[in-house]
mmCIF file of the N, C-alpha and C atoms, coordinates in Angstrom:
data_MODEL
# 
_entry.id   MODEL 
# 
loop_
_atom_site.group_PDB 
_atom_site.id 
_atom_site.type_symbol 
_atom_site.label_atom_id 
_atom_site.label_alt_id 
_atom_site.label_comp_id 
_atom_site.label_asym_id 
_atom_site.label_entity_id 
_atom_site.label_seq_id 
_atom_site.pdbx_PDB_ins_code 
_atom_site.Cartn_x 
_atom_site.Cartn_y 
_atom_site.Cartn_z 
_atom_site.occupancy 
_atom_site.B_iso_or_equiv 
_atom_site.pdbx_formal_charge 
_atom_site.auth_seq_id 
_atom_site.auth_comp_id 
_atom_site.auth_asym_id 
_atom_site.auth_atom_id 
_atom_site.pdbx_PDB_model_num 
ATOM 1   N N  . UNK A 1 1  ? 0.819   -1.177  0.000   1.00 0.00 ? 1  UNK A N  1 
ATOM 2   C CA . UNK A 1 1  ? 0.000   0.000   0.000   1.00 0.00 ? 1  UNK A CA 1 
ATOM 3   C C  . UNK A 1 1  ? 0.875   1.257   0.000   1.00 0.00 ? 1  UNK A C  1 
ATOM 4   N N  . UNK A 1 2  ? 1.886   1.638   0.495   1.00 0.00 ? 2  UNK A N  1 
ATOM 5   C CA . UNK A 1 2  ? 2.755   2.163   0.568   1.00 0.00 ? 2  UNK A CA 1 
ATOM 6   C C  . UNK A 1 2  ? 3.591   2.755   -0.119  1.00 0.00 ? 2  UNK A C  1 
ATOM 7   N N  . UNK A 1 3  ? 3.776   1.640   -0.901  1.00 0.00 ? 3  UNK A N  1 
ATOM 8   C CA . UNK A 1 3  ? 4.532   1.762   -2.367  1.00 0.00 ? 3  UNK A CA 1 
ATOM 9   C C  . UNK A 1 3  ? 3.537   2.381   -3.336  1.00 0.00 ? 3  UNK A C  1 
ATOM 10  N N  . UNK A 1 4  ? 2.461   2.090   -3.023  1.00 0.00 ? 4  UNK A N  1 
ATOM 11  C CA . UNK A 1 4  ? 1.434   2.763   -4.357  1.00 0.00 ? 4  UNK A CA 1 
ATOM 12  C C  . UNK A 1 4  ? 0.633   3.687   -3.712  1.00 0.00 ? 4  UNK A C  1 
ATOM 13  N N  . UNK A 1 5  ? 0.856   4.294   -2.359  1.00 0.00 ? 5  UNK A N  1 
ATOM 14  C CA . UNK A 1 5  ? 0.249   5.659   -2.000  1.00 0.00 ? 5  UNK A CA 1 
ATOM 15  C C  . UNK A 1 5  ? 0.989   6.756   -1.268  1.00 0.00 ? 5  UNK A C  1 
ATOM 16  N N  . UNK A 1 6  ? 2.374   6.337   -1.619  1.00 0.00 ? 6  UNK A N  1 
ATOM 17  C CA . UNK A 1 6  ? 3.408   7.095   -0.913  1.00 0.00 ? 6  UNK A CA 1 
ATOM 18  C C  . UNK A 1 6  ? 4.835   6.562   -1.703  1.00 0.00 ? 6  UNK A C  1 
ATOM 19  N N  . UNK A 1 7  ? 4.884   6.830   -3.109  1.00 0.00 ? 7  UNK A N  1 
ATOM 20  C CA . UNK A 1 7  ? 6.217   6.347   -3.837  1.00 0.00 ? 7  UNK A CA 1 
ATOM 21  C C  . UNK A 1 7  ? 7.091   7.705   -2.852  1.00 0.00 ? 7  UNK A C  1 
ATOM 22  N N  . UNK A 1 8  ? 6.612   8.443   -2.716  1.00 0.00 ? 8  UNK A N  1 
ATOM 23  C CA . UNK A 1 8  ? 7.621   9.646   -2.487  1.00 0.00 ? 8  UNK A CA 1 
ATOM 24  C C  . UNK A 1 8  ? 8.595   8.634   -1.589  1.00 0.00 ? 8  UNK A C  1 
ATOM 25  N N  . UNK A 1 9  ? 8.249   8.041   -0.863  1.00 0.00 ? 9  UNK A N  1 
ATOM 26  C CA . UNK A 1 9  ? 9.176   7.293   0.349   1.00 0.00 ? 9  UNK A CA 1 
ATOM 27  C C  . UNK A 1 9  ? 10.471  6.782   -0.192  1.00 0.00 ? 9  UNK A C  1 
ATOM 28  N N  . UNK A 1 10 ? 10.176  6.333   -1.473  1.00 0.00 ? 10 UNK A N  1 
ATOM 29  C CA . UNK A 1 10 ? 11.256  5.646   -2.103  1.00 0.00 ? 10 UNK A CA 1 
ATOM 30  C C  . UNK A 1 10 ? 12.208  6.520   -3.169  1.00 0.00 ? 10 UNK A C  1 
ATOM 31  N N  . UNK A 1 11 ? 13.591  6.675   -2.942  1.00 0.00 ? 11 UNK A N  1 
ATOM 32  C CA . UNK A 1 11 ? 14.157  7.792   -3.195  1.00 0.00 ? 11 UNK A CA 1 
ATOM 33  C C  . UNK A 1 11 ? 14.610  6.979   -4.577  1.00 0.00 ? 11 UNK A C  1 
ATOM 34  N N  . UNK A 1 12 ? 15.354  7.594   -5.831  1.00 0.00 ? 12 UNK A N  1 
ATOM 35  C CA . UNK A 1 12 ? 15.429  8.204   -7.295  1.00 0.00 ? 12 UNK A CA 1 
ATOM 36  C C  . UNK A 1 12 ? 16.759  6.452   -7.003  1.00 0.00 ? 12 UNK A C  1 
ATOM 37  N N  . UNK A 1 13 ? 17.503  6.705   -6.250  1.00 0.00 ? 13 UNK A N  1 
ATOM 38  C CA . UNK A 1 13 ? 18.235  4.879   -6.559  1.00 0.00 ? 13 UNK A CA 1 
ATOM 39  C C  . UNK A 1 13 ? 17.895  3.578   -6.482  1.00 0.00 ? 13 UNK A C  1 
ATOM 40  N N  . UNK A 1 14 ? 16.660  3.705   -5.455  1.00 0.00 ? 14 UNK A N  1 
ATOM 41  C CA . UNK A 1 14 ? 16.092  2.863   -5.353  1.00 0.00 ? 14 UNK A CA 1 
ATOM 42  C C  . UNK A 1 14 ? 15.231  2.787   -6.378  1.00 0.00 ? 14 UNK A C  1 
ATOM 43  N N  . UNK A 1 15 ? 14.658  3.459   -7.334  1.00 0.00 ? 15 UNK A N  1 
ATOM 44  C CA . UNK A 1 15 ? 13.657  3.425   -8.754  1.00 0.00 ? 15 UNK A CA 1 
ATOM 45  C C  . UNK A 1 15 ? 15.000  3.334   -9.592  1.00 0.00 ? 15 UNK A C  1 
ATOM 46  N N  . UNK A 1 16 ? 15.846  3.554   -9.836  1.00 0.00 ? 16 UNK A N  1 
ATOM 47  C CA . UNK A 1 16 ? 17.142  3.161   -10.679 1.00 0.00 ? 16 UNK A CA 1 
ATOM 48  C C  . UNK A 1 16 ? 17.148  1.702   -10.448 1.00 0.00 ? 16 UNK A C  1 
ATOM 49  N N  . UNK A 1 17 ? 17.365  1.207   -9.266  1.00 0.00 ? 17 UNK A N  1 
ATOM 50  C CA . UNK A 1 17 ? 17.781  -0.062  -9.339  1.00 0.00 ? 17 UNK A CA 1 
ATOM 51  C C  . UNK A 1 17 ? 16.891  -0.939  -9.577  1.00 0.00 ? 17 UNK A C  1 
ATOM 52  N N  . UNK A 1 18 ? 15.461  -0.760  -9.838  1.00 0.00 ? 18 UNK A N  1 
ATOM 53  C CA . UNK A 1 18 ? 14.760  -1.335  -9.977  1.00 0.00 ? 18 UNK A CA 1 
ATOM 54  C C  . UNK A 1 18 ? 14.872  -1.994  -11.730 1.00 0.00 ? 18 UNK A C  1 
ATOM 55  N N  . UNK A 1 19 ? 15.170  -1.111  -12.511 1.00 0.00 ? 19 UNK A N  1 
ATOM 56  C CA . UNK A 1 19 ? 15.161  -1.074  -13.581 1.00 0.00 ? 19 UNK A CA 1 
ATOM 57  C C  . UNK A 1 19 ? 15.824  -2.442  -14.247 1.00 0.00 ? 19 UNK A C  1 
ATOM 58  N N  . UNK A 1 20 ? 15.312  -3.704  -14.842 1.00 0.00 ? 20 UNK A N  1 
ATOM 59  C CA . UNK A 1 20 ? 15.569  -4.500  -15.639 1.00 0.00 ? 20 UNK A CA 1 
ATOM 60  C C  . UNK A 1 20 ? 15.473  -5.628  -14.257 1.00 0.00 ? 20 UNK A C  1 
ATOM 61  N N  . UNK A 1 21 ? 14.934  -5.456  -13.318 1.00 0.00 ? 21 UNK A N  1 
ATOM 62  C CA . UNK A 1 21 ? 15.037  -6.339  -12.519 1.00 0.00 ? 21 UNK A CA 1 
ATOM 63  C C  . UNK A 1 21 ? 13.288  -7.043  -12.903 1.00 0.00 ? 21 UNK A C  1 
ATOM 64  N N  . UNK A 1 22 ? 13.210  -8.515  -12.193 1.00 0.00 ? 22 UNK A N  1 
ATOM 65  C CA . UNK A 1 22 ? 12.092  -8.927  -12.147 1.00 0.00 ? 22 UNK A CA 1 
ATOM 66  C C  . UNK A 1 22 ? 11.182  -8.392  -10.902 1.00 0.00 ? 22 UNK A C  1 
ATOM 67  N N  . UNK A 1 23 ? 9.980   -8.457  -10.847 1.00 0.00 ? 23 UNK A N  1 
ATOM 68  C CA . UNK A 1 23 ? 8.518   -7.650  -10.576 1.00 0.00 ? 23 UNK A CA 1 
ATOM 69  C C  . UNK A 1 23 ? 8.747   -8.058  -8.957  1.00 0.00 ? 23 UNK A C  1 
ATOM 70  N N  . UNK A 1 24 ? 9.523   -9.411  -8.762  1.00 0.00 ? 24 UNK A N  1 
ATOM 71  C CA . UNK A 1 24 ? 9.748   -10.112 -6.876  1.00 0.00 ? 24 UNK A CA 1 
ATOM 72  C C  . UNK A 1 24 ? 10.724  -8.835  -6.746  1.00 0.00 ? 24 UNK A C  1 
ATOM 73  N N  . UNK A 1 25 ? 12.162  -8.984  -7.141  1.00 0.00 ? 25 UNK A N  1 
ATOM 74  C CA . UNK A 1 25 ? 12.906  -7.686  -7.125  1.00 0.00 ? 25 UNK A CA 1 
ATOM 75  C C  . UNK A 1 25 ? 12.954  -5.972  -6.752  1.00 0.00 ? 25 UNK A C  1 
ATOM 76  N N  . UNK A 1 26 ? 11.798  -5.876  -7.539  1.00 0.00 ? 26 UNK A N  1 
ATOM 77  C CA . UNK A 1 26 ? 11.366  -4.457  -7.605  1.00 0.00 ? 26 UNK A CA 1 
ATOM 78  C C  . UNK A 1 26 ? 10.625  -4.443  -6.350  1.00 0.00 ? 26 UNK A C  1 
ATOM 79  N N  . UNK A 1 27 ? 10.156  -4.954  -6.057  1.00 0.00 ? 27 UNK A N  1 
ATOM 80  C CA . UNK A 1 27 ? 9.004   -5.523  -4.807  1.00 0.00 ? 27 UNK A CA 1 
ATOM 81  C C  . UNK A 1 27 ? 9.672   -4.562  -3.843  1.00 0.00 ? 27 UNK A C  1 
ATOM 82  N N  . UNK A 1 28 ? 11.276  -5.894  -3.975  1.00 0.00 ? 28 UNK A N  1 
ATOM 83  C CA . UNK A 1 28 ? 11.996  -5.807  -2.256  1.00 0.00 ? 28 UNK A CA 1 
ATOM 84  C C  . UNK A 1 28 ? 12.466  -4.572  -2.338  1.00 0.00 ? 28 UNK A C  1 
ATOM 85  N N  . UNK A 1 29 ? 13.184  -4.426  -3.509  1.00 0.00 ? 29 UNK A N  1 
ATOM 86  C CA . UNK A 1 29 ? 13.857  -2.937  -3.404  1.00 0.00 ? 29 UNK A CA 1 
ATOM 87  C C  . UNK A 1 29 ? 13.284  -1.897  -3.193  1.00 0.00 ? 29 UNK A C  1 
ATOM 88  N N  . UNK A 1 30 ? 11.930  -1.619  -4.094  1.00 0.00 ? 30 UNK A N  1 
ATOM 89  C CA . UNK A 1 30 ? 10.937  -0.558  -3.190  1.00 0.00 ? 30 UNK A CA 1 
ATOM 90  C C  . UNK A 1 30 ? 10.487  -0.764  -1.454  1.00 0.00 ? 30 UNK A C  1 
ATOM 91  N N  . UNK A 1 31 ? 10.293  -1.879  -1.243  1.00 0.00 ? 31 UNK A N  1 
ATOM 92  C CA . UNK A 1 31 ? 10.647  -1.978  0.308   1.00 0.00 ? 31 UNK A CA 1 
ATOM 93  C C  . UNK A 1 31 ? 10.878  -1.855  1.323   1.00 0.00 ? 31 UNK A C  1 
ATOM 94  N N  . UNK A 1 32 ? 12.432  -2.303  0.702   1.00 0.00 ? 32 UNK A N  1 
ATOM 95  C CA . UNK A 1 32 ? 13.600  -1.395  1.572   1.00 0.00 ? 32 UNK A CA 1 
ATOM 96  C C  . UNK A 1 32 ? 13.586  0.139   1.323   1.00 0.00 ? 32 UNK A C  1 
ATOM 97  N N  . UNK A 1 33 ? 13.196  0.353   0.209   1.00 0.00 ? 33 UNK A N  1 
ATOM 98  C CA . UNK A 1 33 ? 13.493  1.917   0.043   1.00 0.00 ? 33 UNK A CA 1 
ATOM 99  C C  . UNK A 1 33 ? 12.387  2.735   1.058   1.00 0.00 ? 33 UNK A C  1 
ATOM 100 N N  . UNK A 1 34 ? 11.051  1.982   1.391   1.00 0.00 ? 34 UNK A N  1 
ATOM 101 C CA . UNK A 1 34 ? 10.166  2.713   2.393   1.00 0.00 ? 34 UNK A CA 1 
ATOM 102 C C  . UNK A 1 34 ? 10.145  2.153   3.807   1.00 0.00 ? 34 UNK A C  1 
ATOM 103 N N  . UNK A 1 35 ? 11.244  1.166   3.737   1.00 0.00 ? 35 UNK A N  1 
ATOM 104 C CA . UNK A 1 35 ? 11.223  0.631   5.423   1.00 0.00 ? 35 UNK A CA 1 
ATOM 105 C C  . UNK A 1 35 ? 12.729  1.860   5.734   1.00 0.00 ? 35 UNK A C  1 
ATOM 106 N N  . UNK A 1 36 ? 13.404  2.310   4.642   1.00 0.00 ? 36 UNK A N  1 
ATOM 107 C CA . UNK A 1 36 ? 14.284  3.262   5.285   1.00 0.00 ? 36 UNK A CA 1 
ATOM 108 C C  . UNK A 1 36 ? 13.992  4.547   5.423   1.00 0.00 ? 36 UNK A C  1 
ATOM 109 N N  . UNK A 1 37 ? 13.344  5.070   4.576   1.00 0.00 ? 37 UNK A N  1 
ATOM 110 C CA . UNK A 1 37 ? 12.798  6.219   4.863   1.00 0.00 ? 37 UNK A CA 1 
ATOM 111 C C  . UNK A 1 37 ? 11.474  6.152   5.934   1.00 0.00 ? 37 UNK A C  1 
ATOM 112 N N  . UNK A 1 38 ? 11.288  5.439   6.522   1.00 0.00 ? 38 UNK A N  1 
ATOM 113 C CA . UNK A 1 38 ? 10.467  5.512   7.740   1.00 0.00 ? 38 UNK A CA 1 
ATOM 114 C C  . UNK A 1 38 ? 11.358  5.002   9.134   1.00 0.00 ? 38 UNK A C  1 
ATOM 115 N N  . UNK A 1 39 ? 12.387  4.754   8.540   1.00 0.00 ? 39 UNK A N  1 
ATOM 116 C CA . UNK A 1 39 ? 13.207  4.876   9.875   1.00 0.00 ? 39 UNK A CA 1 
ATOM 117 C C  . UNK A 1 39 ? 13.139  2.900   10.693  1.00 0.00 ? 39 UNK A C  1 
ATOM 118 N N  . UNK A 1 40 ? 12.139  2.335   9.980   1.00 0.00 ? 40 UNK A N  1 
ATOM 119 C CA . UNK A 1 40 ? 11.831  0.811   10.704  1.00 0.00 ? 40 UNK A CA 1 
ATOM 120 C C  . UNK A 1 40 ? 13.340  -0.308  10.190  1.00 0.00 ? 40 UNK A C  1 
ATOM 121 N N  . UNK A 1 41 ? 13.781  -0.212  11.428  1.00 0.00 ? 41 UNK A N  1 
ATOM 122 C CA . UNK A 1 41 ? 15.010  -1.061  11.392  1.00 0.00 ? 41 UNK A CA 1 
ATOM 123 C C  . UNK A 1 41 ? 14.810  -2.476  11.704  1.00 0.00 ? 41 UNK A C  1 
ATOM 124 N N  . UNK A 1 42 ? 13.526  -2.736  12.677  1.00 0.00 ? 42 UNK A N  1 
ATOM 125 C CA . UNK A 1 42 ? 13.566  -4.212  12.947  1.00 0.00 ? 42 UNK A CA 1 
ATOM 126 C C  . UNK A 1 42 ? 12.572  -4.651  12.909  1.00 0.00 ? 42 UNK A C  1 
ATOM 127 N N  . UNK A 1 43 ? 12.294  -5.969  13.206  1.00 0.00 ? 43 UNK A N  1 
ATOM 128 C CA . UNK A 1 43 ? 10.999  -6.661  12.488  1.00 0.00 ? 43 UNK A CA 1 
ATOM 129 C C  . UNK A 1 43 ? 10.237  -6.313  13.837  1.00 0.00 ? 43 UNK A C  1 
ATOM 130 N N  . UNK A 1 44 ? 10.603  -5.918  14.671  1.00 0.00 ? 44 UNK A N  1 
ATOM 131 C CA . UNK A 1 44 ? 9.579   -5.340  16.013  1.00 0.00 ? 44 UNK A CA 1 
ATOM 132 C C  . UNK A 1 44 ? 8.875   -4.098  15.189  1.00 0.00 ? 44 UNK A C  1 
ATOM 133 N N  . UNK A 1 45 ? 9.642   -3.068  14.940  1.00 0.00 ? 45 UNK A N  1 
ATOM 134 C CA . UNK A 1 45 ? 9.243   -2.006  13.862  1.00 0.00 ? 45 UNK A CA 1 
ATOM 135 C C  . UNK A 1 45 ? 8.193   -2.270  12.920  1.00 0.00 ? 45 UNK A C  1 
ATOM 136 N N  . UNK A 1 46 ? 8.268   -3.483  12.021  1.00 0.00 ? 46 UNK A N  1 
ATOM 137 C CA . UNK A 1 46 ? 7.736   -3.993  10.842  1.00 0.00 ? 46 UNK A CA 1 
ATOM 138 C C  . UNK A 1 46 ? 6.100   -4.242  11.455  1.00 0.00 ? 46 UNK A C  1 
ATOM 139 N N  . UNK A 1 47 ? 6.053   -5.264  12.341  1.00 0.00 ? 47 UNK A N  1 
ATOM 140 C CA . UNK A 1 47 ? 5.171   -5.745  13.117  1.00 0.00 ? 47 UNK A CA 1 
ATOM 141 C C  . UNK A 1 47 ? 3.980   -4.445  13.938  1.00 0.00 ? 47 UNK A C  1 
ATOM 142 N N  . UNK A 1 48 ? 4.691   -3.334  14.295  1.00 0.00 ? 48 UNK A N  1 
ATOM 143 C CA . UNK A 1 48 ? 3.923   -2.700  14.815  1.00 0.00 ? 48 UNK A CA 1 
ATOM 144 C C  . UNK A 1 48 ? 3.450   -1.805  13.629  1.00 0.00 ? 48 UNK A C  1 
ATOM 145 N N  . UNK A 1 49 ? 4.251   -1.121  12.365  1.00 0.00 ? 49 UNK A N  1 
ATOM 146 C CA . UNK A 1 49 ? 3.861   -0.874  11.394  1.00 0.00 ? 49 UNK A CA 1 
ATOM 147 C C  . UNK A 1 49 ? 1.945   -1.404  10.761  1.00 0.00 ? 49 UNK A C  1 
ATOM 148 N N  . UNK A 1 50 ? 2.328   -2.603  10.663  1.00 0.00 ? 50 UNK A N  1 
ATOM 149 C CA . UNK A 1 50 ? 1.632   -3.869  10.124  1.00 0.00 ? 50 UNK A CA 1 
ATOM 150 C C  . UNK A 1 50 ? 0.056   -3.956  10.840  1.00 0.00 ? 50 UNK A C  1 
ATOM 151 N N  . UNK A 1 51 ? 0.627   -3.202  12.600  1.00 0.00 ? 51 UNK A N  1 
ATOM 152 C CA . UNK A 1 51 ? -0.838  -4.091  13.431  1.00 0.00 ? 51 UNK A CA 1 
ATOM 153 C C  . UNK A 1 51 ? -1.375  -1.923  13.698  1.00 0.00 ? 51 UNK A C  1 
ATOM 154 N N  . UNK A 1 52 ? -0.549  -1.289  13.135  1.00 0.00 ? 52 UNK A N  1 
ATOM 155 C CA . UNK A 1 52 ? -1.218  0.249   12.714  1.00 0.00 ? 52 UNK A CA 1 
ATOM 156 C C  . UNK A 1 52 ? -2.376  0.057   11.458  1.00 0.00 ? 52 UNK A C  1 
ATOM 157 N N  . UNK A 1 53 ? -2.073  0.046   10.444  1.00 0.00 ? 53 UNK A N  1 
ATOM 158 C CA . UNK A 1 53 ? -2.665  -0.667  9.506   1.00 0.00 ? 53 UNK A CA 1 
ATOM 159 C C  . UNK A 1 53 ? -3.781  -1.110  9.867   1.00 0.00 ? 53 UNK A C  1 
ATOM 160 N N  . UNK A 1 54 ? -3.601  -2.172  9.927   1.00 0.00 ? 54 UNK A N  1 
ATOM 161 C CA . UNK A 1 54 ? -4.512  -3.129  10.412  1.00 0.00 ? 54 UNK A CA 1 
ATOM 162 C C  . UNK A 1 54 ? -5.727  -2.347  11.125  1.00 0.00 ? 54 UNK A C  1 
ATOM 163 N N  . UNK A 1 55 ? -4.787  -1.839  12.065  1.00 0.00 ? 55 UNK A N  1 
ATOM 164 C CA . UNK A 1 55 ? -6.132  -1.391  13.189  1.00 0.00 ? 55 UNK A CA 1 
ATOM 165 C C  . UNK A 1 55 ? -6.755  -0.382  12.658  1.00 0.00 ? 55 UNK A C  1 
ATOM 166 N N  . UNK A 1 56 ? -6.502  0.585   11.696  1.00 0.00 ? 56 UNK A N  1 
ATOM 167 C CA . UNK A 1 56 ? -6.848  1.616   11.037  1.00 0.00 ? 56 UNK A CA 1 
ATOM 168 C C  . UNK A 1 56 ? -7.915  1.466   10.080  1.00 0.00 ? 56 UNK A C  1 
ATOM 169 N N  . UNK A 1 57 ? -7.587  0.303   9.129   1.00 0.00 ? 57 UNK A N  1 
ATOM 170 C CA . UNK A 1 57 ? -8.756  -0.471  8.522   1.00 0.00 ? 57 UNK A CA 1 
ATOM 171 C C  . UNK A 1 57 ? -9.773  -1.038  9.184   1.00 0.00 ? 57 UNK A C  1 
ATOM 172 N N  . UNK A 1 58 ? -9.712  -1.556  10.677  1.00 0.00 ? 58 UNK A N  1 
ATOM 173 C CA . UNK A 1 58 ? -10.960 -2.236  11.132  1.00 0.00 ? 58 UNK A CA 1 
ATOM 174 C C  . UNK A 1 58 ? -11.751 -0.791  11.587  1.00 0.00 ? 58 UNK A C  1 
ATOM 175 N N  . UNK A 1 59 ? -10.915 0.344   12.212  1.00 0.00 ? 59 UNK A N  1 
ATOM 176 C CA . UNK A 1 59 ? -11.514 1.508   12.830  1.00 0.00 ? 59 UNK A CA 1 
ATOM 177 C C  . UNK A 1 59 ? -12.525 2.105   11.135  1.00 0.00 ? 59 UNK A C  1 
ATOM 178 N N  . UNK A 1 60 ? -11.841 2.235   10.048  1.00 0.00 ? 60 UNK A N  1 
ATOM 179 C CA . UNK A 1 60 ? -12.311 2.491   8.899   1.00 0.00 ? 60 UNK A CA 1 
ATOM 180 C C  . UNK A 1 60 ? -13.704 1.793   8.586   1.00 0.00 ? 60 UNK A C  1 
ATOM 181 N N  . UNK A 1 61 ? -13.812 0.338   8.703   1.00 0.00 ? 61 UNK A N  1 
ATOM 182 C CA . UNK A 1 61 ? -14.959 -0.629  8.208   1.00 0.00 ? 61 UNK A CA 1 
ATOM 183 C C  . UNK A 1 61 ? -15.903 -0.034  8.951   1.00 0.00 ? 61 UNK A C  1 
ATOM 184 N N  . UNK A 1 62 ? -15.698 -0.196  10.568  1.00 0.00 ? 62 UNK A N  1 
ATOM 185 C CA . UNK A 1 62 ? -16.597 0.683   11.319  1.00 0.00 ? 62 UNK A CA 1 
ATOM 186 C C  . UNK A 1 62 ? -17.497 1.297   11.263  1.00 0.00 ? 62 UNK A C  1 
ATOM 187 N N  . UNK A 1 63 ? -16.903 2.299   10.753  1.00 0.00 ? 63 UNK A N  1 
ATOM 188 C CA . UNK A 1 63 ? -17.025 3.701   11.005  1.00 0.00 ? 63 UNK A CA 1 
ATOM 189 C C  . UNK A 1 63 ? -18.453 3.439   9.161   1.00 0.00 ? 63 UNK A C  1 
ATOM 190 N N  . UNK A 1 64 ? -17.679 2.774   7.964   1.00 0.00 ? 64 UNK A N  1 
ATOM 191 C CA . UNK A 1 64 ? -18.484 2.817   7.058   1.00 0.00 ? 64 UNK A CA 1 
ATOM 192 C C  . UNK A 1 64 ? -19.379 1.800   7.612   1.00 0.00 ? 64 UNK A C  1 
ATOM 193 N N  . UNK A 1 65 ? -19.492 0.903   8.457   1.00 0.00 ? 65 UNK A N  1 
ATOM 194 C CA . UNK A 1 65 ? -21.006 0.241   8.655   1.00 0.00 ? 65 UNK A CA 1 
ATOM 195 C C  . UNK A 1 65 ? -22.102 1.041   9.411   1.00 0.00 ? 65 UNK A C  1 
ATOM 196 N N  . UNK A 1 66 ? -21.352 1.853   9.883   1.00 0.00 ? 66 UNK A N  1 
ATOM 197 C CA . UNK A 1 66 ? -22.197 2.516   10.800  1.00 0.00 ? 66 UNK A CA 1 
ATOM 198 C C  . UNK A 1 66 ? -23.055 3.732   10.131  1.00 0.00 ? 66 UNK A C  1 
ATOM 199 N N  . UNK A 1 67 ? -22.158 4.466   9.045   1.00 0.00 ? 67 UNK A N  1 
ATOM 200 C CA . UNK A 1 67 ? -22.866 5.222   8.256   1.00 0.00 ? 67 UNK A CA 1 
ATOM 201 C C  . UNK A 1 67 ? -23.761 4.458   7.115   1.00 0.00 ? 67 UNK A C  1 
ATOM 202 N N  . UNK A 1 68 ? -23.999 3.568   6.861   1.00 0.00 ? 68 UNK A N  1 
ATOM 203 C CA . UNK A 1 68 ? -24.263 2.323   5.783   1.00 0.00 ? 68 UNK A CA 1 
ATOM 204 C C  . UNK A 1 68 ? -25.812 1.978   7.022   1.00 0.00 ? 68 UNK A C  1 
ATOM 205 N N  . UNK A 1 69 ? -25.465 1.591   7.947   1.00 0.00 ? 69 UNK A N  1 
ATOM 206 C CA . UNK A 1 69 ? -26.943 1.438   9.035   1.00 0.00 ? 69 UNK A CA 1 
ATOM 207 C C  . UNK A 1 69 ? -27.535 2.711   8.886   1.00 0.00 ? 69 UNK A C  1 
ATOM 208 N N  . UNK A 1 70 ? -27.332 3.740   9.473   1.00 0.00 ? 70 UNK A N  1 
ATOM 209 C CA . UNK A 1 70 ? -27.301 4.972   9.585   1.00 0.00 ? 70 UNK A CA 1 
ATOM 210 C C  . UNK A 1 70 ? -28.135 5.737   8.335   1.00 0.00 ? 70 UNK A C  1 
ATOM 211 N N  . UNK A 1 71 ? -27.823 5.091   7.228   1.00 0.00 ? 71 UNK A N  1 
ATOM 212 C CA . UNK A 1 71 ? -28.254 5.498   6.081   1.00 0.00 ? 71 UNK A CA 1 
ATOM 213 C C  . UNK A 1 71 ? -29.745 4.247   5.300   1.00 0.00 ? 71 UNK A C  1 
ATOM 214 N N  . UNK A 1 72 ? -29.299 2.935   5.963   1.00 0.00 ? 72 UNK A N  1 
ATOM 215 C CA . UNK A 1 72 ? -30.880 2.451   5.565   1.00 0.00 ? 72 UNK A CA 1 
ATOM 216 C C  . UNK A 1 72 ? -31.738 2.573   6.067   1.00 0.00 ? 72 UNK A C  1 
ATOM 217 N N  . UNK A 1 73 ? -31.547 3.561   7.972   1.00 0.00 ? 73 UNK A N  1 
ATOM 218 C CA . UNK A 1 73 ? -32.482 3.733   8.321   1.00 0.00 ? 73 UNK A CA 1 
ATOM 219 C C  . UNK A 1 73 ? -33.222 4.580   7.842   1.00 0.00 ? 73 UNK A C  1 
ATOM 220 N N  . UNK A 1 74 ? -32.516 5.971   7.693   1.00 0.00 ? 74 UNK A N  1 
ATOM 221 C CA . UNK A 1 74 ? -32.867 7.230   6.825   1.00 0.00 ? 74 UNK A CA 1 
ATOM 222 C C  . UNK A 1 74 ? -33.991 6.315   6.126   1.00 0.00 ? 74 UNK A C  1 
ATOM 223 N N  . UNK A 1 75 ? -33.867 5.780   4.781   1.00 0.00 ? 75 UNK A N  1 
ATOM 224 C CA . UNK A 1 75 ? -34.466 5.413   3.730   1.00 0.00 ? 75 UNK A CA 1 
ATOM 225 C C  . UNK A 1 75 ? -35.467 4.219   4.118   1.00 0.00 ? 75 UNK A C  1 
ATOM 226 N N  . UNK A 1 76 ? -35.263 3.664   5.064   1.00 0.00 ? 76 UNK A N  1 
ATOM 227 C CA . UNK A 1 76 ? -36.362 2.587   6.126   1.00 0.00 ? 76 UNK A CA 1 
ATOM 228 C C  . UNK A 1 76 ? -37.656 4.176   6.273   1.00 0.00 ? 76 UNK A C  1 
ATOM 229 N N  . UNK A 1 77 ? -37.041 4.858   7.301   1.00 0.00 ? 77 UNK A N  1 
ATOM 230 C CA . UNK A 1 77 ? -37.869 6.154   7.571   1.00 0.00 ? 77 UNK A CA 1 
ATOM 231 C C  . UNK A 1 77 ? -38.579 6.686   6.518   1.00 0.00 ? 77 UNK A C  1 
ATOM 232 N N  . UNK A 1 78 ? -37.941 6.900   5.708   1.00 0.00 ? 78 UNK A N  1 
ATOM 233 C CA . UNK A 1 78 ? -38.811 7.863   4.772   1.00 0.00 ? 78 UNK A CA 1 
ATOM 234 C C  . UNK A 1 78 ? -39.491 7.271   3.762   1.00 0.00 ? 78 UNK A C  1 
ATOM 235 N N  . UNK A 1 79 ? -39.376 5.902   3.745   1.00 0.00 ? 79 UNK A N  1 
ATOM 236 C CA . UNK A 1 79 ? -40.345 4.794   3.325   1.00 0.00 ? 79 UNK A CA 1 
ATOM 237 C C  . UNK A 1 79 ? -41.470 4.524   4.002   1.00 0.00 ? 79 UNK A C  1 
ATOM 238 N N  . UNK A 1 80 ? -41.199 4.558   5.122   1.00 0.00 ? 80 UNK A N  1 
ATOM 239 C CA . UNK A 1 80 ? -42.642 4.654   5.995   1.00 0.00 ? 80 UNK A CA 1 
ATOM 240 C C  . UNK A 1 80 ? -43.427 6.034   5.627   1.00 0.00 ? 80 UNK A C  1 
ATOM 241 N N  . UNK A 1 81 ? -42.786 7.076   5.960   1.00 0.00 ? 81 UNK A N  1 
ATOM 242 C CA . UNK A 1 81 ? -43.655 8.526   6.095   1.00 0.00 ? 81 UNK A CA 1 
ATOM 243 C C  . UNK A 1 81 ? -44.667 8.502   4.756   1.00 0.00 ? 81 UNK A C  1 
ATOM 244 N N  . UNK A 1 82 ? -44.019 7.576   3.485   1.00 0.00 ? 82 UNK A N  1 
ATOM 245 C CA . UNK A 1 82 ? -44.932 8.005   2.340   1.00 0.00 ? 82 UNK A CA 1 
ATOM 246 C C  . UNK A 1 82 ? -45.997 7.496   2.602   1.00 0.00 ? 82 UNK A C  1 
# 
């Protein structure tokens, strides 16, 4: 996700070196290029990265079920009033 909503992370050698490599390759090297520019040195780092995420998306689903209820009631309601 990272790589495709934050290339900025990955600096101009790391997109050099990517070049003629295979698609696993490019993978790691963009990667590394955003596990260094965020400063995450160890897989403790990686892991808490990972369970941010994570928790951000379940807070996200949430939040859209709740407006998603929220909104069939609306239309429950104003199905009745007619």
């Amino acid at each position: 996700m990272l790589i495709e909503e934050a290339p900025y992370l990955i600096d101009d050698k790391a997109f050099e070196k990517c070049e003629g490599k295979s698609l696993k390759e490019q993978f790691a090297i963009q990667i590394d290029g955003v596990r260094k520019a965020l400063g995450i040195d160890s897989m403790e780092d990686v892991e808490m990265l990972v369970d941010v995420f994570y928790g951000f998306e379940e807070k996200l689903r949430a939040e859209e079920a709740k407006i998603d209820k929220e909104e069939l009631e609306r239309i429950a309601e104003a199905g009745e009033e007619e």
